[in-house]
N, C-alpha and C positions, 0 to 999 in steps of 0.2 A: 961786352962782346956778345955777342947774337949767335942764340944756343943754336943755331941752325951748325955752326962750325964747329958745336962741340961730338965727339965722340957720345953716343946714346948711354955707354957706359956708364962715362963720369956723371952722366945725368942720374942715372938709376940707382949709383952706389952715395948720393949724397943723401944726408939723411937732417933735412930742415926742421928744426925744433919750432914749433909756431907757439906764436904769444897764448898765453892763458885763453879760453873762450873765444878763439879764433882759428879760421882754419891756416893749413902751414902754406900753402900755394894758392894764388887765387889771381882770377883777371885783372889785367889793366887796364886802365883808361888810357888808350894808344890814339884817339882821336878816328880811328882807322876800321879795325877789326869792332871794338867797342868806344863809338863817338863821344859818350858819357857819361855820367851815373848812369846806370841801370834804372836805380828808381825817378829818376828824373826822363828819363827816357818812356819809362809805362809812365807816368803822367801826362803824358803828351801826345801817347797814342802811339808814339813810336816803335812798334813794335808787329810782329806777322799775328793776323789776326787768322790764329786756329785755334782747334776744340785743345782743353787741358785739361786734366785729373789730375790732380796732387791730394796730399795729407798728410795726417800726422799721429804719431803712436804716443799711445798714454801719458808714457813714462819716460822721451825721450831724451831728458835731462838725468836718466839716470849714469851714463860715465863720467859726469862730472862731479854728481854728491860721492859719488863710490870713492872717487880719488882723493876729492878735500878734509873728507871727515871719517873716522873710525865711524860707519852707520849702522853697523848689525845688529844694538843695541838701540836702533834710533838714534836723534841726534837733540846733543843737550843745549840749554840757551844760549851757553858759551859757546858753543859751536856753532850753532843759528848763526850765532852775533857775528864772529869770526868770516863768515860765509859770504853773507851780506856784502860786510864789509870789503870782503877781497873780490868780491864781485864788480860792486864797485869802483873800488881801486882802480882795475885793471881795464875796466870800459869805459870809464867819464875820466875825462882827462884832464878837465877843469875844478879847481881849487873849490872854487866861490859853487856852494850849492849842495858839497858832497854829503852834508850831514843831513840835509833836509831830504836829499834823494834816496839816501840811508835808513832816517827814520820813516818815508815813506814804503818804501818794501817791508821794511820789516811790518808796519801795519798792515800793509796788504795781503803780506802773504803770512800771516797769523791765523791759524783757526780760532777764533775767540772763544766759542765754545767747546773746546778741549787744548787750551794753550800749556796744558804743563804737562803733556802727551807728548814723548819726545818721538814714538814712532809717529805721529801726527807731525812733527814737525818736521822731519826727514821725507815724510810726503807733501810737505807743501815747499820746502825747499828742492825737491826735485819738479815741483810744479811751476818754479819762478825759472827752473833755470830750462826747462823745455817752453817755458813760453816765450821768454828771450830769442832762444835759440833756434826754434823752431813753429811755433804759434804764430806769432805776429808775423815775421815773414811770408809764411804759407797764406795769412789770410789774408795780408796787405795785397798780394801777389794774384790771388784767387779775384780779390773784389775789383782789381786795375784789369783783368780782362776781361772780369764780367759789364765792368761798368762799359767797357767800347764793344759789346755785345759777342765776345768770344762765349760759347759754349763752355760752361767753367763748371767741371764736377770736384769736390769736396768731401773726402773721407778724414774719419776718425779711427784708427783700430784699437781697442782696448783688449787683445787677445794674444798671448805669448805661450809655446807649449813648456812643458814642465823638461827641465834639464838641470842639471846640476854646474852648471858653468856659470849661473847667475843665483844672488840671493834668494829665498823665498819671498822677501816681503818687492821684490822688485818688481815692475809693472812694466807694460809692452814697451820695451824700452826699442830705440835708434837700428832698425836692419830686422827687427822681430818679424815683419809680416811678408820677409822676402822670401820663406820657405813655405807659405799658403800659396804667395801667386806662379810657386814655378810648380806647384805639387807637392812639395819634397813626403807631406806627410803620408802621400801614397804609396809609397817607394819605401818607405822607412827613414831609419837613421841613418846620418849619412858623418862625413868624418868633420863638413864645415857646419850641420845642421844635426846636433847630435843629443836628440829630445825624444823622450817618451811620447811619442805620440798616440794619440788616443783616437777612438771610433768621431767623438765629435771637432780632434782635428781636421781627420778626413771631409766628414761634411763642411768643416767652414771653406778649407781649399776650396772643394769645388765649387763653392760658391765664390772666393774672389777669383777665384780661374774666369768665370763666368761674366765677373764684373768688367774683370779689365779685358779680356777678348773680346766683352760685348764692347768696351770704350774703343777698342783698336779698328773694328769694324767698322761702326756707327758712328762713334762721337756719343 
């Protein structure tokens, strides 16, 4: 039935559990609105050629190690192992491959020189699952417009204020750098953005205030 008939309500009161490392709602391929893959679409140039800024925070995989693995202590080989694996699982859908695709991350994402550092390992484990989820995207996405000559700016932020609603050991994690570009850290603590903020939060604000007002302007 075509949610245009349904009451707004029914919409807002449903509550869609999305697969593991997926999001819960997402476009479709209507032929129409969206004609086809997305990334099949930026390969072909298909797409409005304006200025973009996008990026990506440190730590962005951190709500997914928080949920899979007791991390506070780090995370143990068995838990590495575990991780991987359900990583996998849950995104290659195919039989024939898994163990190879398995035993490759786990090499990848090993610090060889500190591999039996379990907080080492908790930080490369949230480094597989932000670049999955986050990295490779952004950059595939950044280089399809730079390549048909769109103006393509390109941030990293590694900068999260101190608050007690997140671990110590955790890094700019997913939403971290929304309270430098609105100000918040001028204004104080607020009750969505509820961080100690310090003299040298205030100066980085003003300076992403700067960046992305200067992108809004100019390009």
């Amino acid at each position: 039935m075509c949610l245009q008939n349904k009451n707004y309500k029914e919409l807002i009161e449903q509550y869609i559990t999305p697969a593991k490392y997926h999001i819960a709602f997402g476009p479709v391929i209507d032929g129409d609105v969206i004609p086809d893959d997305p990334q099949i679409l930026m390969e072909q140039g298909e797409f409005l050629n304006y200025d973009i800024m996008l990026g990506v925070n440190q730590g962005e995989g951190f709500k997914f190690v928080d949920g899979i693995v007791d991390s506070e202590d780090g995370v143990s080989a068995n838990d590495f192992d575990f991780a991987v694996s359900d990583f996998v699982d849950h995104l290659y859908g195919y039989p024939e491959g898994k163990d190879t695709l398995r035993e490759t991350i786990k090499f990848m994402y090993t610090d060889w020189a500190d591999k039996e550092n379990p907080e080492t390992r908790r930080k490369t484990l949230v480094a597989l699952l932000t670049d999955h989820q986050w990295v490779a995207p952004a950059v595939a996405t950044a280089d399809l417009h730079a390549q048909y000559g769109s103006p393509t700016y390109f941030y990293a932020f590694y900068h999260h204020c101190q608050s007690d609603m997140k671990p110590s050991w955790a890094d700019s994690a997913h939403g971290d750098e929304v309270p430098y570009v609105f100000g918040i850290p001028m204004i104080g603590p607020t009750d969505l953005f509820n961080c100690n903020f310090s003299k040298n939060d205030v100066m980085l604000s003003a300076v992403v205030m700067t960046y992305w007002t200067n992108f809004a302007k100019t390009g």
